[in-house]
LUMTIKE-645838 format. One record per residue (C-alpha): residue in one letter; x, y, z. Coordinates in steps of 0.2 Angstrom, whole numbers. Layout:
N
NODE  residu     px     py     pz
NODE       A      X      Y      Z
...
//
This chain:
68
NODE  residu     px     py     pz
NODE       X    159    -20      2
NODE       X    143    -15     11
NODE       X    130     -3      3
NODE       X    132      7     18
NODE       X    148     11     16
NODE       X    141     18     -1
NODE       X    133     32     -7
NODE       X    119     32    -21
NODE       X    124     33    -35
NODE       X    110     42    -43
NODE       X    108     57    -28
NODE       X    123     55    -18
NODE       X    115     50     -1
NODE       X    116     38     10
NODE       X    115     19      0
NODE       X    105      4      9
NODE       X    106     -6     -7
NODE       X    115    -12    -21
NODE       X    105    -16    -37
NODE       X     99    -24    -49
NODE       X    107    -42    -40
NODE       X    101    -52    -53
NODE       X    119    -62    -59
NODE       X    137    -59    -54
NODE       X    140    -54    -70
NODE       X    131    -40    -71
NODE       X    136    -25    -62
NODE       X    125    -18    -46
NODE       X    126     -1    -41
NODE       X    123      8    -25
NODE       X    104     16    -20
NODE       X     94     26     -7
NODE       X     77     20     -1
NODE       X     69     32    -14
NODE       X     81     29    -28
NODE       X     80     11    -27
NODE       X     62     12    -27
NODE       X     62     20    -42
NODE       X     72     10    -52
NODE       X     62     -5    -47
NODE       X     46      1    -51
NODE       X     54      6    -68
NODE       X     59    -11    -69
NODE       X     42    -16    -67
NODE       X     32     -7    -77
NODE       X     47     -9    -92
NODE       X     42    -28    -89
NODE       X     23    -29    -87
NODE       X     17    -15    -92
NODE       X      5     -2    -83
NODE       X      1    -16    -71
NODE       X     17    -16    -66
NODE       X     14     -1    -56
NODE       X     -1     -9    -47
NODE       X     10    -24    -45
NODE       X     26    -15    -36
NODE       X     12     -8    -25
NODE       X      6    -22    -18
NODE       X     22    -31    -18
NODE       X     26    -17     -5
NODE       X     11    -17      3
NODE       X     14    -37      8
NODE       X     32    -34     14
NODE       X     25    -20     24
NODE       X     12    -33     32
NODE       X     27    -44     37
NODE       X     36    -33     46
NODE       X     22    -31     59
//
């Protein structure tokens, strides 16, 4: 199954992800853009703190770098 096929399971559009994809035995579940965003920096900041905010950001920043 694709996550376009999906919708998000937290606001009902669109999905263009399933996550978290960590380990087959955990289950992932379908996200937007937004939702899935979310979710991760939650992650992060559950996981480093306050500087996981900072961290998420410039993580995004780089993937946006190597797009162009």
């Amino acid at each position: 199954m694709k996550a376009s096929e999906c919708k998000c399971c937290k606001c009902g559009k669109q999905a263009v992800a399933f996550w978290p994809v960590i380990d087959p035995d955990i289950p992932s579940h379908p996200y937007c853009r937004k939702c899935l965003d979310k979710e991760k920096l939650q992650a992060m900041i559950a996981i480093y703190g306050d500087k996981g905010e900072e961290l998420f950001k410039q993580f995004n920043n780089q993937l946006k770098k190597k797009k162009t």
